[in-house]
FINU-920836 format. One record per residue: residue in three letters; x, y, z of N, C-alpha, C, O in turn. Coordinates in steps of 0.1 Angstrom, whole numbers, plus 5000, padded with zeros to 4 digits. Layout:
<rs>
AlaXYZXYZXYZXYZ...
</rs>
This chain:
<rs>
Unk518173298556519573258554520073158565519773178577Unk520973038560521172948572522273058579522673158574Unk522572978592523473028602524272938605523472848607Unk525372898607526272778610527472808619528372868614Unk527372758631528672798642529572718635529472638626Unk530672778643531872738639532472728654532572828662Unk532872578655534172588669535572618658536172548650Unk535772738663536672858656538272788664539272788657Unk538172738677539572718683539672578683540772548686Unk538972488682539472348685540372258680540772158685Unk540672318669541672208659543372218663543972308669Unk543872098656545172108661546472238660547572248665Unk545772318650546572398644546172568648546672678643Unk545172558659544572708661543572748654543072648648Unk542872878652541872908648542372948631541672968621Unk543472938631544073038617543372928604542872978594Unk543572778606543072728589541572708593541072638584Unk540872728600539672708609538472828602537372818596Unk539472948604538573098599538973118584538273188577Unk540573018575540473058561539872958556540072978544Unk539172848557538372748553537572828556537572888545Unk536472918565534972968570535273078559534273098552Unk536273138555536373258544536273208530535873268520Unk537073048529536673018515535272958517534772918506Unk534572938525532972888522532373038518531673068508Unk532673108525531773228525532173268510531373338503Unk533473238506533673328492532573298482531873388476Unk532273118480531873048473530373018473529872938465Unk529773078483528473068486527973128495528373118507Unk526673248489526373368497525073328505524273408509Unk525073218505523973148514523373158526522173148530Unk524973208536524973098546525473268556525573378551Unk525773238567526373348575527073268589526573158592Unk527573298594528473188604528573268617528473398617Unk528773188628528873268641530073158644530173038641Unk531073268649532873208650532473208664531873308669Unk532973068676533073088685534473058689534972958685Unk535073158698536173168704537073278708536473388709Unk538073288710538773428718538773548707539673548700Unk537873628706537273708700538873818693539173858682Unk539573818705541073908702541573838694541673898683Unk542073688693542773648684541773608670542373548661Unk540573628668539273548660539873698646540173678635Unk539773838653539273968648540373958638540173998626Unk541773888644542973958629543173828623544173798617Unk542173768624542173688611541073668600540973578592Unk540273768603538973788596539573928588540074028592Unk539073878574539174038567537874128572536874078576Unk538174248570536874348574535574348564534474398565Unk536074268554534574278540534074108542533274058535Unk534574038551533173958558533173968571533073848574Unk533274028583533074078591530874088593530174048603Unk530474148583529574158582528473988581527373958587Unk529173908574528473818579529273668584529173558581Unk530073718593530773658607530473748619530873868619Unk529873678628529373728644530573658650530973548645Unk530973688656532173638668531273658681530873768685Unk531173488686530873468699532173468708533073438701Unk532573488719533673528725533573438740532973448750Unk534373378734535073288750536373248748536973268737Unk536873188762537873188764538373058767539573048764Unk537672958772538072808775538472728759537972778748Unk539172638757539272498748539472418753540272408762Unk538772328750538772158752539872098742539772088730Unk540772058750541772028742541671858740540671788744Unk542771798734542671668726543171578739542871468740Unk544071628747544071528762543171558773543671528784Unk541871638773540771628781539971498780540171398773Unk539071528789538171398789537471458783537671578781Unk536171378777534771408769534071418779533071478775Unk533971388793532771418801533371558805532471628809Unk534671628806534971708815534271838801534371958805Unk533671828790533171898781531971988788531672108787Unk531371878796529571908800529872038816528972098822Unk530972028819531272108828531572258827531472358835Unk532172248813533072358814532172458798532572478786Unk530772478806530172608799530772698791530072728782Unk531872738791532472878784533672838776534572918772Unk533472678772534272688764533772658752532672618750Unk534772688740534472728723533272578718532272608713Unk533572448721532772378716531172358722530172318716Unk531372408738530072378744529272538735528072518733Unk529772658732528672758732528772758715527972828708Unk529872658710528772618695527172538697526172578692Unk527372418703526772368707524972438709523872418703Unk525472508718524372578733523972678715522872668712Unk524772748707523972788698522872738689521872798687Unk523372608684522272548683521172458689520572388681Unk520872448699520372418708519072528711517872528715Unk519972618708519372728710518372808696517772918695Unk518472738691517672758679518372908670517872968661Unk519572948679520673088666521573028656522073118649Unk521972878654522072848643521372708638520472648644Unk521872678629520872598623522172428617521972318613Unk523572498621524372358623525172378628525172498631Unk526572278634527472308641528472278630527972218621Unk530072298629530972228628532372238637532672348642Unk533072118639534172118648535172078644534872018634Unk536372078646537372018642537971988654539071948654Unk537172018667537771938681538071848688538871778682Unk537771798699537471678706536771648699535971728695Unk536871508692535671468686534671388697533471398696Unk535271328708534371278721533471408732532571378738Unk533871528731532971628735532371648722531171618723Unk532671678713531471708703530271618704529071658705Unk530471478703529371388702528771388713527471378713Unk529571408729528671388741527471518741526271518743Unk528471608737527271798738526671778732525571818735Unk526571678716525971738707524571628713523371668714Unk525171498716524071398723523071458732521871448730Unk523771518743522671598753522371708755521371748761Unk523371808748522371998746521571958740520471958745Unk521671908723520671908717520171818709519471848698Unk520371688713519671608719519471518709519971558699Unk518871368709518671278699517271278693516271308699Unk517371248682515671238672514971148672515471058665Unk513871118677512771048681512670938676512270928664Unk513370818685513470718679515270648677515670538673Unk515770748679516970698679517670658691517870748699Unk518170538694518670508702520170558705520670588716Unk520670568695522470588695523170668685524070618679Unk522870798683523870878670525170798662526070788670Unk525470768652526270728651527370838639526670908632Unk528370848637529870898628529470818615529670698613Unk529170878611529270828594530370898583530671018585Unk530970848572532270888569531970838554531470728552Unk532370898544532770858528533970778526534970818532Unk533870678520535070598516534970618497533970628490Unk536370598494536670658481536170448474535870358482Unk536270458463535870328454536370338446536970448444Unk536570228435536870208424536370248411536970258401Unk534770278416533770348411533270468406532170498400Unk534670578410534670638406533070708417532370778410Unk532770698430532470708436532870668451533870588453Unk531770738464531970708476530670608485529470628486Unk531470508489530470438500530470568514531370658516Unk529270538520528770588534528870468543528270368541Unk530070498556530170408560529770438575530370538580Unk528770378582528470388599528270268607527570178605Unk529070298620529570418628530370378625530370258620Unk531670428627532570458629533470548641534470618639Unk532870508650533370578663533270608675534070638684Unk531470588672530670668680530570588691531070628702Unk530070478691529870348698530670218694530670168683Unk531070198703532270058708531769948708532269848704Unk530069948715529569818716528069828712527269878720Unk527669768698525669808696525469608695526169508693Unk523769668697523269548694522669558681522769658674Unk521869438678521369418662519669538661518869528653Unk519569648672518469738672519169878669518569978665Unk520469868672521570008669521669968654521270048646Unk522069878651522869868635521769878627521969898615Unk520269848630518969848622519069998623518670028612Unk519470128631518670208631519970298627519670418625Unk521370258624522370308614522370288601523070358592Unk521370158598521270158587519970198576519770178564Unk519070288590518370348583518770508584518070588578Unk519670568591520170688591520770708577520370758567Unk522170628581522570618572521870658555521970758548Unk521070498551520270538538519070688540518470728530Unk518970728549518170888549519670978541519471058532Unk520870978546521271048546521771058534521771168528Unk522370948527522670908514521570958504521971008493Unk520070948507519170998500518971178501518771248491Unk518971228514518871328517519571458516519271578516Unk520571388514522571498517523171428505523371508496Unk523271338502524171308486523271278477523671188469Unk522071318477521271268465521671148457522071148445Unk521271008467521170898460520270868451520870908442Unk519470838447518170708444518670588449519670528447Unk517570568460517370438463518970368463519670338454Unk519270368477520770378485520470268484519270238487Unk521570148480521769988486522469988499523470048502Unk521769898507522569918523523069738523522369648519Unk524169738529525169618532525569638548525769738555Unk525569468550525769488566527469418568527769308564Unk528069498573529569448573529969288582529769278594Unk530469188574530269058576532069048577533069118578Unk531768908576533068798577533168748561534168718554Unk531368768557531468638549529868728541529168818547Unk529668688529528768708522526768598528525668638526Unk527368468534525968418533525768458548526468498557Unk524568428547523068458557524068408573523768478583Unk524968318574525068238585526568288595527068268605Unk526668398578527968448587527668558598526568608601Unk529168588604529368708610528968678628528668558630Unk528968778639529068718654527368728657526468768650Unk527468678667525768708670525168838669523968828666Unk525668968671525069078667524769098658523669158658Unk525469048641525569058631524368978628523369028625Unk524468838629523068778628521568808629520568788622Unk521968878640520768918644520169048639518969058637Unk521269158637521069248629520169258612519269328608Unk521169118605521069048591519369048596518669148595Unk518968958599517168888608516769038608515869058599Unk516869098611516169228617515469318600514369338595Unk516869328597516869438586516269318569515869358558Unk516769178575515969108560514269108564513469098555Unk514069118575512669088575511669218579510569208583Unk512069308578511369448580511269498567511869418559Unk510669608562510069668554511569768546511069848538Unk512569788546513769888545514169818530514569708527Unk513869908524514069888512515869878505516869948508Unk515669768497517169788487518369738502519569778504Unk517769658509518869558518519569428510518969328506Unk521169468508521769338500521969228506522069108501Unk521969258517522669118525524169188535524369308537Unk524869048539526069128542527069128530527069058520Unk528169258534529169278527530769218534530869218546Unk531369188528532669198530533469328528533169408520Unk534769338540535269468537535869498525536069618526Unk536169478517536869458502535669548492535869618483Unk534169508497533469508488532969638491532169688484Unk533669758506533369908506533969958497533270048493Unk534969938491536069968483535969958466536370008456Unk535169888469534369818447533069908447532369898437Unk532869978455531170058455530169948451529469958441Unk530069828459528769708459527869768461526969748453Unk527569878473526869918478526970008481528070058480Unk525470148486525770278487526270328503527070418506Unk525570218513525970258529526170078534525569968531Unk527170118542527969968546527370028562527370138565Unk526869908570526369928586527769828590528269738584Unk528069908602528869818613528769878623528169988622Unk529269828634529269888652530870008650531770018642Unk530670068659532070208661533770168658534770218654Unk533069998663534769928670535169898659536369908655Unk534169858653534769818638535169878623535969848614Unk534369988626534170098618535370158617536070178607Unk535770188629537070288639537970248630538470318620Unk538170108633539670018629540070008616541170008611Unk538269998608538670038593538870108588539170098576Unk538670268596538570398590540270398591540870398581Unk540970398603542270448603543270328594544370348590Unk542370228592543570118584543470118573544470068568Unk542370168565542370278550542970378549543370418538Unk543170458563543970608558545470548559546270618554Unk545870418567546970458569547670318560548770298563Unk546970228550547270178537547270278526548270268519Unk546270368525546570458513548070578518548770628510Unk548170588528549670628526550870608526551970678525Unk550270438530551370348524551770298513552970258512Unk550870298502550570288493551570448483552470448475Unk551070528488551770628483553170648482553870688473Unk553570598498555170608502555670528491556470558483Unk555070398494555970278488555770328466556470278457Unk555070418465555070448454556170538446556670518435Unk556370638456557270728454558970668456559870698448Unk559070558470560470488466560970438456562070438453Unk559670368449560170288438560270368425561070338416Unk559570468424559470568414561470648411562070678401Unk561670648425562870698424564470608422565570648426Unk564070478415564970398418565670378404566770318403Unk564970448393565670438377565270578370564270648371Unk566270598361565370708350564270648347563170698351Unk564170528340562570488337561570488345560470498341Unk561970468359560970508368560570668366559370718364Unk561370718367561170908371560770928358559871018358Unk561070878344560370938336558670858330557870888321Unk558670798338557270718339556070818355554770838357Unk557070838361556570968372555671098367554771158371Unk556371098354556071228348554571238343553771328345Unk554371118337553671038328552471048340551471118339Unk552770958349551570928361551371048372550771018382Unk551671158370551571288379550371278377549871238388Unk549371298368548071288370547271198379546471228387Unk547671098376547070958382547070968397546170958405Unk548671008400548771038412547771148421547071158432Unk548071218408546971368416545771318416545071378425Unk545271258411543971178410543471118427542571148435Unk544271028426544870938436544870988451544470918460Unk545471098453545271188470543971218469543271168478Unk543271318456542471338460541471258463540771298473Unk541271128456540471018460540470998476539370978482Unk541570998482541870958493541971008505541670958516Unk542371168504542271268505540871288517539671298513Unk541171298534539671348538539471498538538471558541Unk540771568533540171708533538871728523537971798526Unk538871668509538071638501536771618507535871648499Unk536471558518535271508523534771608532533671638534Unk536071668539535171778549535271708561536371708567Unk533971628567533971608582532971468581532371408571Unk532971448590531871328593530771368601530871408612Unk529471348593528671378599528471298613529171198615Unk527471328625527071258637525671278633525071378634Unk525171118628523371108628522771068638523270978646Unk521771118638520871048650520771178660520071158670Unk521271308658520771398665519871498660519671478648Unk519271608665517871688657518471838652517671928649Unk520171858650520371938640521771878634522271768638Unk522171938626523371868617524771928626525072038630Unk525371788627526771828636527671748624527271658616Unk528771798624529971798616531071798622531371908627Unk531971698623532971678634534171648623534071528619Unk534671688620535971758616537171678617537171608627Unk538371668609539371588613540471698622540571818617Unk541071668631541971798642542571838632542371958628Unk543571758627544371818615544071918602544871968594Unk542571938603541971948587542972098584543472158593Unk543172138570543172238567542172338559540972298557Unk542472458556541172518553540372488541539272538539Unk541172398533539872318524539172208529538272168522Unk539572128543538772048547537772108559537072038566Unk537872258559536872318569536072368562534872378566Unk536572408548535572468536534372348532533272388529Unk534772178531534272148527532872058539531772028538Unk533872068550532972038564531972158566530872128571Unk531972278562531172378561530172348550528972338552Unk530772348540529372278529528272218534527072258536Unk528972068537528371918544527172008554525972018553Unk527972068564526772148570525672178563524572118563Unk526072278558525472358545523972278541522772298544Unk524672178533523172078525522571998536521471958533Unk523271948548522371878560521071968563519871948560Unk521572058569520872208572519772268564518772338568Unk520072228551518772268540518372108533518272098521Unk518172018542517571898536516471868545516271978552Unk515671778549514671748555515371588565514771488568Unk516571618566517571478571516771458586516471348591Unk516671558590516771488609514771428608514471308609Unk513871528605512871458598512171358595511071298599Unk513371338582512971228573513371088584512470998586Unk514471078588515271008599514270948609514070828612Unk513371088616512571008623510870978620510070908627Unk510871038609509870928603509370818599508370768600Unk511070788593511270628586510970558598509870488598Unk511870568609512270508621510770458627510470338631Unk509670598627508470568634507870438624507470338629Unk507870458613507570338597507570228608506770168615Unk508770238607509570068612509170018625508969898627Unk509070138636508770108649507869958651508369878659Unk506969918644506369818646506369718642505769618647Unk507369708629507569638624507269468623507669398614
</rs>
């Protein structure tokens, strides 16, 4: 049976939507068994007594809170995210998930337990909603601020493992995030990246994409560097709820509007959930040798339920593996 920690205290809101997301995974799937780490007194009265049995409470007392540093993480042993961490590391679970620091999550998860043979740089990979009636896989997104064209070759083979491995693609189309569609665009990293990944052996490479074209589902994994990733991740969340705002003003400005409201309540409800990261759960961090799950601070307990899943199928796929397999493939390329 898998085992999956839980940083039980890191999120913005306390342990409380942290442990009813870990109770609705547990309702929905008798798979799995969880070790809660955190202040064990306040962990106990929020656990019912009929899963007690398969929730272990690890018991500490420190948090790494959201105005720490990420290095001051590696110091401070006893707290809730380093002894998720140190659990798997430790070979007592088999994934992590957080909803904390997301800069201590990545540093612990980088050096307790460590990177997969061949990877130079873990990167945050993230679901973007489409037109499609599906989701692109977009990396990094966070992790790293500055890569060269040997980082984005080797996000863009994570990435397509993971798309194959964790969302059951066939044969993932991978796009390299551009200015411009031909060969000549984009800065020197990008060029050189495009060179790298057209002339190696990686199967189902389109070329570059444009940002518009994460959005149309062109492709199944879009590569970019952290900085850029970053900028598009928060300027998609914070257009889709602008989008929503400015929907709801105008909705309210006639009867024909409000009775056309009625009409589109579906569409709408449609519409969050598309957009919606509780829906997604967490963003995985690839490139390390067990499955980490970094969580949004805010999530509630359907986005811990579903960051618990993501765990879930990383944990029972052949991802970290397959990841450094391909990678050795390529090594000579």
């Amino acid at each position: 049976m898998l085992k999956i920690a839980i940083d039980a205290m890191g999120g913005d809101f306390g342990p409380e939507p942290i442990i009813d997301g870990l109770i609705a995974a547990l309702r929905i799937n008798t798979a799995f068994s969880a070790i809660a780490v955190g202040r064990k007194e306040e962990l106990l009265k929020l656990i019912p007594p009929e899963y007690l049995r398969r929730i272990e409470i690890l018991d500490c007392n420190d948090v790494i809170s959201m105005q720490d540093h990420a290095t001051d993480a590696l110091k401070r042993k006893d707290s809730s995210i380093y002894q998720a961490i140190e659990l798997v590391k430790n070979g007592q679970a088999d994934a992590v998930v957080s909803a904390g620091h997301s800069g201590a999550s990545m540093s612990l998860a980088t050096l307790r337990i460590g990177r997969i043979k061949g990877v130079t740089r873990p990167a945050i990979a993230t679901l973007m909603p489409t037109s499609e009636n599906q989701n692109t896989l977009v990396l990094d997104v966070g992790a790293n601020v500055d890569c060269d064209e040997k980082n984005l070759f080797e996000f863009a083979v994570m990435g397509q493992i993971y798309a194959q491995d964790v969302l059951k693609l066939d044969e993932p189309i991978i796009g390299l995030l551009s200015n411009g569609e031909e060969e000549s665009k984009g800065n020197e990293v990008t060029r050189a990246a495009y060179e790298l990944l057209a002339n190696s052996q990686i199967k189902n490479f389109a070329g570059n994409v444009e940002g518009s074209d994460i959005f149309k589902g062109t492709v199944d994994v879009v590569v970019c560097d952290g900085f850029i990733g970053n900028i598009l991740l928060k300027t998609a969340e914070g257009v889709a709820d602008t989008i929503g705002q400015i929907l709801k003003k105008n909705l309210k400005r006639s009867l024909i509007s409000i009775a056309g409201a009625v009409l589109m309540r579906k569409v709408f409800k449609s519409l969050k959930v598309r957009v919606d990261y509780a829906e997604y759960g967490g963003a995985p961090l690839l490139g390390v040798k067990a499955p980490v799950i970094i969580a949004h601070g805010k999530s509630n307990p359907k986005a811990i339920k579903n960051a618990i899943n993501q765990a879930i199928s990383a944990a029972s796929s052949r991802l970290e593996q397959d990841i450094e397999d391909k990678l050795a493939k390529y090594r000579n390329f």
